[in-house]
C-alpha positions, 0 to 999 in steps of 0.5 A, a space after each residue: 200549516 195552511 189555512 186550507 189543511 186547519 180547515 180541513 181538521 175543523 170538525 164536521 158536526 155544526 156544533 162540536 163546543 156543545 156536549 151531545 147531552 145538550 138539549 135540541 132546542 138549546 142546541 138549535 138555538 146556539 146554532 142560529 145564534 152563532 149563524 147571525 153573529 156571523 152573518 152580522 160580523 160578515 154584512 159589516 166587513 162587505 159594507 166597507 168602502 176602503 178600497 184598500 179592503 178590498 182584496 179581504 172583502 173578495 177573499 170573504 166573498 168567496 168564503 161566503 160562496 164556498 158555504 152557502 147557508 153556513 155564514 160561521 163556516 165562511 167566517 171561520 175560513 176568512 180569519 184561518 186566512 187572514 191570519 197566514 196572510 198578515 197585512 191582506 
């Protein structure tokens, strides 16, 4: 299976891990809480230098401008990615 069409399966609500009982403010706070993780992991991977990365710094870039706002989704799609392309 490729990447694109798993990402296409990922469900649509933001926040599919909590129950839909969970409080708002419980469920906003994990939203944002994830959302800068994310957007942390993604600031350390586009500082490198290694010209070797390169072509994975490009690839995430392009995660990045696909979901704009939405740094856990570029993420997510970066790593379905790399792992059907082991080595890139």
């Amino acid at each position: 299976m490729t990447a694109e069409r798993m990402f296409q399966a990922v469900p649509s609500d933001p926040d599919p891990w909590m129950s839909s009982e969970t409080p708002a403010e419980i469920r906003q706070f994990a939203i944002e809480s994830l959302r800068w993780q994310a957007q942390e992991i993604i600031d350390e991977l586009l500082c490198s230098k290694d010209p070797a990365d390169e072509p994975v710094r490009d690839r995430l870039r392009h995660c990045v401008a696909r979901n704009p706002g939405r740094p856990e989704r570029a993420l997510l799609e970066q790593l379905m990615t790399s792992r059907d392309r082991p080595g890139i």
